[in-house]
Structure formats: structure tokens, C-alpha cells
DOKOL-380785 format. One record per residue (C-alpha): residue in three letters; x, y, z. Coordinates in pm, whole numbers, padded with zeros to 5 digits, always signed. Layout:
% residues N
ALAXYZ
...
***
This chain:
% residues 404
UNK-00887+01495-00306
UNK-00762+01832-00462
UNK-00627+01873-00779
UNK-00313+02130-00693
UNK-00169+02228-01076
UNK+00051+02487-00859
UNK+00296+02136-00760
UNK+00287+02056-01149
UNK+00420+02446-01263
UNK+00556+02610-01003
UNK+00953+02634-00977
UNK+01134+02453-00754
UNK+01424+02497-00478
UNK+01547+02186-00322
UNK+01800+02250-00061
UNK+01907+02584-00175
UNK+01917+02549-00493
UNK+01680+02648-00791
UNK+01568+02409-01035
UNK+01605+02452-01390
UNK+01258+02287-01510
UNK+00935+02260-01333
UNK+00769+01950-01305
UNK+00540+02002-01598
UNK+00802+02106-01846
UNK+01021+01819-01769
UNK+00718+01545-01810
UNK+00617+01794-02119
UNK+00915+01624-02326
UNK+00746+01284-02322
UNK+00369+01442-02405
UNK+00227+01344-02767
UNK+00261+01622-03019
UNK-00169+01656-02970
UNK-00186+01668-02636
UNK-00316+02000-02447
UNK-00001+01929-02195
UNK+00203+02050-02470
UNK+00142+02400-02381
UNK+00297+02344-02059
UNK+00684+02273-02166
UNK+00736+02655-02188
UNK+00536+02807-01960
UNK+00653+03042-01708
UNK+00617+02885-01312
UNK+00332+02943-01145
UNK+00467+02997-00812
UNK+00761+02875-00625
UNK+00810+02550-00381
UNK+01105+02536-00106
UNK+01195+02220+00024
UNK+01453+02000+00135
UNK+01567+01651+00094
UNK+01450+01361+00321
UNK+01768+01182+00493
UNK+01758+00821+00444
UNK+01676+00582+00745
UNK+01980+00393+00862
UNK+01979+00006+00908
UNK+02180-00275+00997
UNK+01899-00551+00985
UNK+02051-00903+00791
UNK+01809-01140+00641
UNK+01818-01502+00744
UNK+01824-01771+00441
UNK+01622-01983+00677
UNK+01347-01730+00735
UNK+01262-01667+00334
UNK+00944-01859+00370
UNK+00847-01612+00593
UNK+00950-01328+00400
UNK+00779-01416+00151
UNK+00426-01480+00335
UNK+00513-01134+00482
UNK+00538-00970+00137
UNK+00254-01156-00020
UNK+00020-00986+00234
UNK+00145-00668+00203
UNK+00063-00697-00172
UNK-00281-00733-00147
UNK-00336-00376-00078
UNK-00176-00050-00313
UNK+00199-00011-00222
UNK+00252+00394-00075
UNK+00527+00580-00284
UNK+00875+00509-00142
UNK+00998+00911-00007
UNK+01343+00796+00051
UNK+01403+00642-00291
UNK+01168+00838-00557
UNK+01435+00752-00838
UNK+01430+00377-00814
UNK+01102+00352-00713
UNK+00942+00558-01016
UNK+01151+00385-01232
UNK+01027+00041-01112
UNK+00657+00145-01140
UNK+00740+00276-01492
UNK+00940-00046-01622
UNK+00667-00266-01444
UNK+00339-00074-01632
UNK+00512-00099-01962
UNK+00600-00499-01906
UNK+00263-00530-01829
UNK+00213-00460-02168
UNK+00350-00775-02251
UNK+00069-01002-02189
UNK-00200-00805-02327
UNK-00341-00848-02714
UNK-00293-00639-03027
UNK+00013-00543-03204
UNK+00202-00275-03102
UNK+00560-00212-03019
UNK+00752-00043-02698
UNK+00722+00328-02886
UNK+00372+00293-02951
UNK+00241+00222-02528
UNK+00087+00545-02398
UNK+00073+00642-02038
UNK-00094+00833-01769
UNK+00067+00920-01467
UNK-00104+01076-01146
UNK+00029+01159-00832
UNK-00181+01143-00489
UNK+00057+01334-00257
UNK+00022+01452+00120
UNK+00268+01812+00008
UNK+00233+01926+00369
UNK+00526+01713+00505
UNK+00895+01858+00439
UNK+01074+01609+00201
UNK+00754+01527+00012
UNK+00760+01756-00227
UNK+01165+01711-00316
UNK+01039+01338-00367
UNK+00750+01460-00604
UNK+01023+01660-00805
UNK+01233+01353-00832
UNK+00989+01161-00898
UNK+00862+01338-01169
UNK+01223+01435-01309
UNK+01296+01006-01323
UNK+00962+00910-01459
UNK+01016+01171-01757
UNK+01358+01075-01807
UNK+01329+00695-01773
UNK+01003+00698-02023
UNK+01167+00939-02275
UNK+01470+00710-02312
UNK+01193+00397-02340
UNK+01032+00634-02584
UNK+00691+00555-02401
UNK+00409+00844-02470
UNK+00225+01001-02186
UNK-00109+01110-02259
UNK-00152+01296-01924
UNK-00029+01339-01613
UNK-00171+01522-01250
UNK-00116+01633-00892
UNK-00359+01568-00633
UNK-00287+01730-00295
UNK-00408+01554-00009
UNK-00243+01806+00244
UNK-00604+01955+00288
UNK-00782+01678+00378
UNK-00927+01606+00719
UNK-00731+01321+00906
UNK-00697+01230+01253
UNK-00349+01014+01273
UNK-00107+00919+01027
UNK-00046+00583+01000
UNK+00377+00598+00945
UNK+00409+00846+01191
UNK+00355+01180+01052
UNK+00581+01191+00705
UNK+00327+01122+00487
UNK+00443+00777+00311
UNK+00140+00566+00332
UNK-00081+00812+00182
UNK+00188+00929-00119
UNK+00087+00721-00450
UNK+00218+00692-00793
UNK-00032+00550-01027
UNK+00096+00472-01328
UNK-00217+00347-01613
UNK-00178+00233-01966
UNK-00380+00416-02221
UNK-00361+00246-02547
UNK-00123+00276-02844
UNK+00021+00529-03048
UNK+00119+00533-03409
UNK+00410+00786-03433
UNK+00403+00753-03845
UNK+00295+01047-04075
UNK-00095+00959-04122
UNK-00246+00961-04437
UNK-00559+01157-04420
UNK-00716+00968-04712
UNK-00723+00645-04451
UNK-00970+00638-04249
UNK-00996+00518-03865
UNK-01062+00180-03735
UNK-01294+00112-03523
UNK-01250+00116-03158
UNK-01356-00181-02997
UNK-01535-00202-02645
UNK-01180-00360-02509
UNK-00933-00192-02748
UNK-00763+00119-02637
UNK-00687+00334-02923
UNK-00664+00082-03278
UNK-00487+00313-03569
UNK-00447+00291-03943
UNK-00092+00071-03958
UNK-00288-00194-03760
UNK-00121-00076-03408
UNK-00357-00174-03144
UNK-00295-00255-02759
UNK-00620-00440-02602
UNK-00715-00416-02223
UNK-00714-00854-02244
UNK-00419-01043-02195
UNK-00275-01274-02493
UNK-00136-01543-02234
UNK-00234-01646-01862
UNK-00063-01538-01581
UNK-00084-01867-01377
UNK+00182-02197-01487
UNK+00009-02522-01663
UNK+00119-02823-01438
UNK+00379-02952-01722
UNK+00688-03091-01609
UNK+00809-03083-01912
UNK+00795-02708-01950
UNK+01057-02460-01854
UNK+01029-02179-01628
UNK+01299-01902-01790
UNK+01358-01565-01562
UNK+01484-01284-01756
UNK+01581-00963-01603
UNK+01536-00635-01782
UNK+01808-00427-01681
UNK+02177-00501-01626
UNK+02182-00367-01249
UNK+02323-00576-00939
UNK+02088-00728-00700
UNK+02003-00513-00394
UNK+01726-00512-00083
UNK+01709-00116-00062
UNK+01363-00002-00097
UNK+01247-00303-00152
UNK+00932-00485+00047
UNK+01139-00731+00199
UNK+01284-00435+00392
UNK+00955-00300+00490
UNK+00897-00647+00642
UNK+01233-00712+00847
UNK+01360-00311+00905
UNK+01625-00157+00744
UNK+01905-00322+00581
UNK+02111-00050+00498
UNK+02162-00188+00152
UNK+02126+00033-00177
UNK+01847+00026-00400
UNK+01882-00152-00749
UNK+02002+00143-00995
UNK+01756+00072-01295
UNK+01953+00301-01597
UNK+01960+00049-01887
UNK+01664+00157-02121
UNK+01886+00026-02441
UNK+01909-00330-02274
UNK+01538-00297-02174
UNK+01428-00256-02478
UNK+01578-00527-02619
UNK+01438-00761-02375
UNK+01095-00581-02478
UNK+01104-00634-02816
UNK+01214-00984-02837
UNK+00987-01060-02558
UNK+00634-00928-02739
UNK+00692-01096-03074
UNK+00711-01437-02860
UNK+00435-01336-02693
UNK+00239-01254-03040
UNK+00378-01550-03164
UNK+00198-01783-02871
UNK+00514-01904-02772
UNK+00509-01816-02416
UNK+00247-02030-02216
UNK+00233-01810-01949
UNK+00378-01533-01764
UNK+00423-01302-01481
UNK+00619-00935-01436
UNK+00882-00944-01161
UNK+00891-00610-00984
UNK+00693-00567-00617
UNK+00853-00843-00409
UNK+01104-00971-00634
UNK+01147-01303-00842
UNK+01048-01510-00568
UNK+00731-01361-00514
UNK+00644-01341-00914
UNK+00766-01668-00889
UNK+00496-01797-00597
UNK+00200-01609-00765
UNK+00247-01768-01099
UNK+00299-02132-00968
UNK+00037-02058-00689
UNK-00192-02379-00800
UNK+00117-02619-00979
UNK+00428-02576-00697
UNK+00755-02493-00804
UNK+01142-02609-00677
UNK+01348-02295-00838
UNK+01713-02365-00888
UNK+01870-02019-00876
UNK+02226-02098-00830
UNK+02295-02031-01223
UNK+02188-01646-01165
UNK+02377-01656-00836
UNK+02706-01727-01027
UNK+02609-01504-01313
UNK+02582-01220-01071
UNK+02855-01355-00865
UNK+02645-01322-00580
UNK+02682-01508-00278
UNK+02388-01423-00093
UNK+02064-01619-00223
UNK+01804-01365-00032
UNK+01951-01070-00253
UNK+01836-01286-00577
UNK+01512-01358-00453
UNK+01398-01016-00346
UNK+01565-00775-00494
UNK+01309-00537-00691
UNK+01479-00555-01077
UNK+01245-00491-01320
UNK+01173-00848-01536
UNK+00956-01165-01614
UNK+00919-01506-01560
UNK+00780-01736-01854
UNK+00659-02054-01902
UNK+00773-02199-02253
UNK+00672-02599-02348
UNK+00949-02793-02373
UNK+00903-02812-02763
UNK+01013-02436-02773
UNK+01327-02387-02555
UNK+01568-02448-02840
UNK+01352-02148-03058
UNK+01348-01981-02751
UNK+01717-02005-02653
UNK+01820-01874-03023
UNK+01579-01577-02989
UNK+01738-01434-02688
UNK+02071-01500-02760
UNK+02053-01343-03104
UNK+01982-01052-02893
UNK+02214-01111-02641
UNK+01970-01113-02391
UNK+02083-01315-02044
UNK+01821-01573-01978
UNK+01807-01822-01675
UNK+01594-02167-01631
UNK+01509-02174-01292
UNK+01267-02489-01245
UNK+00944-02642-01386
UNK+00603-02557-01265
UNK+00553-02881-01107
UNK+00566-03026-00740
UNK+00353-03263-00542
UNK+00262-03062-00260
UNK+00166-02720-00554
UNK+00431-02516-00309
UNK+00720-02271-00453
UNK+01058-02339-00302
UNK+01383-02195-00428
UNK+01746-02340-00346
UNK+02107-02351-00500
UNK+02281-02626-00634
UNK+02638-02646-00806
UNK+02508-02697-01084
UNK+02528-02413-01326
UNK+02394-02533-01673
UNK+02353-02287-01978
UNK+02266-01983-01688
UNK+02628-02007-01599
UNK+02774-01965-01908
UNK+02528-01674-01997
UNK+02732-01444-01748
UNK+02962-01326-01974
UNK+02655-01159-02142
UNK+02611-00939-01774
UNK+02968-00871-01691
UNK+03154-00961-02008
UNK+03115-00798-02331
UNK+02758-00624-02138
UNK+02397-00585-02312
UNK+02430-00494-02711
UNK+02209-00276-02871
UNK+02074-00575-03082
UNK+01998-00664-03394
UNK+01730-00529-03657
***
């Protein structure tokens, strides 16, 4: 594997037309002020890439309600092994890999808040291919957009170029998509304060990623487990962190059944993300989340069947089906939105319940971690309970900005 700086600063022209930033100036924006990257927000192109966009594949596949089992053992294999880079959707796809690194952060000890998470981002990209290398450039173009409006740091970022290396067949075909990779790595935490040079440095720990003076730490250990406790007297609570309807494009329940000629999720709510963020990691500081789990790859209903893996779960999702005012339970389950599931004790939910509604933050309790035979099923029922009436918070007076 190659590094190829020429993808990161040359200019671009994507069907016909020039681009106004290269790659490296655009993920310049979100570089720390002492990063050696920083160079590289003004610097002239190194070269110049044609391309042209990939056309997306056509489909007309529809799920069957009766064959979500399935889907879901389908899925659960296919996440045992790295998940290629999505060349037909780079937008939603970067943006799901960035919202999903950063609510990783979630579970992990220290104090730190959403500004402070730093990031690495490197691609592994087959360039040869025509189409790859307009996905690279919109890939890069979301991922600095999405993480500059999140006001995550990157602390680096790189292009390896695997059109060089020595292959016999391609396993999709010839375009390229199994071999393209995004990886997206946490780094530690920043302290964006003025620091006082009489202070000096903590110490950094073996398992602490970069501790500063204001206490701001994030440490490589997570705070809370990521499988339930058999309590039925616990809730399970499913909060998504964006605002966007439910849909199957690019999503791994696609790559399982075909294409379903359905659009991809359009993740563009940082504001309403970072709410969720905020109010989120002071629970989680606060031990008031027992466990919990990051929706993203798969959907809910595969976050959903890794975190109740030993206990069982029956997940009642009809109060986010009338939220949504969705009819169609598969969309629900398997649509990719960025989000969490947690396990609060039943001791908590009223604490709980004010937190995220002080926020306005749409929460919905979807079952309890707790079934005879330890398997996760998921139904509807009429009932719609407090998720019902927190709709108006989706499509009613939307996601505030919060409260300080």
C-alpha cells in the first residue's frame, strides 16, 4: 500500500467541471491550529485529477416483514468483517462513519466534551477505477464539512493508493468497492482554551489519549458495557441523532436482498446531534446509563441484537413508527441513522425522561432486556405510550438548539 499525497493536493474536475478546493484544503479547515496539515489549506495543487461521477444502480427489490429474521442473520455476518466504502453514496456514508466514531466516544472514560474529540481519517482507495476518485472528493468534501459543523478536530488525515498493487480478480466485479475503505480513528482530546504556560502537563497515562491542563481527558476504556444486564425492570430507550426520515439506501440490508431503489438517510442535523451528544455524555459520566450500544452499520435492530445478545429482547417499535409516521416496520429497523440504544434501571427513567426533554431530544422505550429464550424480536403494537406523544418534537416545533 502506497501513500499517493498527489489524490490529497491535486485539483479536481468532476464531470467537466473544476473544483474550487482540493481535498487537502477542504479537510485543512478542520486541522488543529499545531498541526503540520495546516500548511496544506493554501497550497497550490499538485497536479490535476479528471473524473466522472458513478451512476447509481437501479432497484426494485421490496423487503418482506416476514423475512427480518433473516435479514438480520444476513447482516450480522456481514459485520464481522470491515465494511468497503459505499462509491454510490460517499455523502451519507462518510457522514455515518463520522457520526458513528464520535458516538463511540460516548462509552469511553475521561471528561471531555463533543469539541474536544480528535480524529484521524485515512483513506485506502483502488484510484484506478473511473468514479472512484469523484467518490474520494466527496467523500472528503462531507467528512470536512460534517466534522467542522460537529466542531470535531482532525489530527491527520491520508491517501493510500492501492491502484498499484498486484491483484488477480476483483471481488465486485471490477469497480473497486470492496477494496475502497474509510477508516475513521479517535485520537484523544483537545483543549481549545488559551493555555497558561505557567501550568504544567499531566501525565499521560498508558490508556489515556492526550490528558490536558483543564482536566479534559478521553481514555481508550469504556465507562459502561456494551452488553444489557438481564433486568426486567430496566428500560431499553433508542434515541436517534439526527432528525432525518428512515430509508434502506446504502444501507446493509440492501447489500443483502439487492437494490431497493430507496434513498439513503440524509444525515444534515449537526445542531440536533449535538444536543443528543451532550446530554448523552454527562449521563454517561454520571453512571446513569447501564449500558449501551451505537446504532449505525445495520440499523437499530442489529444494535439492538448485539447488545441483548446473552439477555433476549421483545422491542415494541410501533411508538417510533407513529412518530415517523411510517408504515413500513423494515424501514425502522434497518435504516442506517446515526444513534444509540441505552439501558437505564428503572430507578432512573423519570431523571432520564426530564434530561432529554429539557433538551428536546425525541426519545423512544422500545422493550426490556429480558426474554426466556435470550432472543431479540421486534413487533408493533397500538400502543403508543410517551414515544407517541414525543412526535411533535420530530415533525412539530423540530430539534431546538437547547439549553445552556
Amino acid at each position: 500500500m502506497k501513500e499517493n499525497s498527489a489524490a490529497l493536493y491535486s485539483e479536481y474536475i468532476i464531470d467537466g467541471m473544476r473544483m474550487d478546493e482540493t481535498p487537502a484544503q477542504m479537510l485543512g479547515e478542520c486541522m488543529a491550529r499545531d498541526c503540520s496539515e495546516e500548511s496544506t489549506r493554501k497550497s497550490a495543487p499538485a497536479g490535476q485529477i479528471i473524473d466522472e461521477s458513478r451512476d447509481p444502480t437501479p432497484g426494485q427489490t421490496v423487503p418482506d416483514e416476514a423475512e427480518t429474521d433473516s435479514y438480520l442473520q444476513k447482516i450480522l455476518a456481514l459485520n464481522k468483517k470491515e465494511r468497503g466504502f459505499l462509491l454510490t453514496c460517499p455523502d451519507f456514508f462518510t457522514r455515518l462513519k463520522t457520526a458513528s466514531a464520535v458516538i463511540d466516544c460516548l462509552w469511553l472514560e475521561g471528561h471531555f466534551r463533543l469539541e474536544n474529540i480528535t480524529m484521524d481519517a485515512r483513506w485506502e482507495w483502488d484510484s484506478a477505477p473511473v468514479g472512484n476518485m469523484t467518490a474520494f472528493y466527496a467523500s472528503a468534501r462531507a467528512l470536512s464539512e460534517y466534522a467542522y459543523d460537529l466542531g470535531v478536530t482532525l489530527s491527520g488525515f491520508g491517501f493510500s493508493d492501492l491502484a498499484a498493487e498486484p491483484r488477480t480478480e476483483r471481488p465486485d466485479g471490477g469497480n473497486g468497492a470492496e477494496e475502497c475503505l474509510l477508516k475513521l480513528r479517535v485520537t484523544g482530546a483537545c483543549d481549545r482554551s488559551v493555555p497558561d504556560p505557567e501550568e504544567e502537563d499531566l501525565e499521560t497515562g498508558k490508556d489515556a489519549a492526550i490528558p490536558h491542563r483543564n482536566g479534559i481527558r478521553l481514555e481508550m476504556r469504556r465507562r459502561c458495557a456494551d452488553t444489557a444486564v438481564a433486568d426486567p425492570k430496566s428500560r431499553l430507550l433508542y434515541i436517534p441523532f439526527d432528525t432525518c426520515r428512515h430509508r434502506l439506501g446504502g444501507s446493509l440490508l440492501e447489500q443483502v436482498t439487492g437494490p431497493l431503489g430507496d434513498p439513503t438517510p440524509e444525515i444534515r442535523d449537526p445542531d440536533y446531534f449535538m444536543d443528543c451528544f451532550e446530554v448523552l455524555r454527562e449521563l454517561a459520566e454520571d453512571g446513569i446509563i447501564a449500558a449501551g450500544v451505537t446504532v449505525s452499520d445495520g440499523g437499530l435492530l442489529t444494535a439492538a441484537s448485539k447488545m441483548c445478545s446473552e439477555t433476549g429482547a421483545d422491542l415494541d417499535i410501533s411508538g417510533i413508527m407513529s412518530s415517523y409516521m411510517e408504515k413500513d416496520m423494515i424501514k425502522i429497523l434497518f435504516a442506517e441513522i446515526p444513534g444509540v440504544i441505552i439501558q437505564i434501571r428503572g430507578a432512573d427513567f423519570d431523571y432520564v425522561d426530564s434530561q432529554l426533554l429539557l433538551q428536546d431530544i425525541a426519545y423512544y422505550p422500545i422493550g426490556s432486556p429480558c426474554t426466556k429464550d435470550a432472543k431479540v424480536t421486534a413487533g408493533k403494537t397500538s400502543r403508543q405510550g410517551v414515544a407517541g406523544i414525543l412526535a411533535a418534537l420530530m415533525y412539530g416545533q423540530g430539534p431546538s438548539e437547547g439549553e445552556d
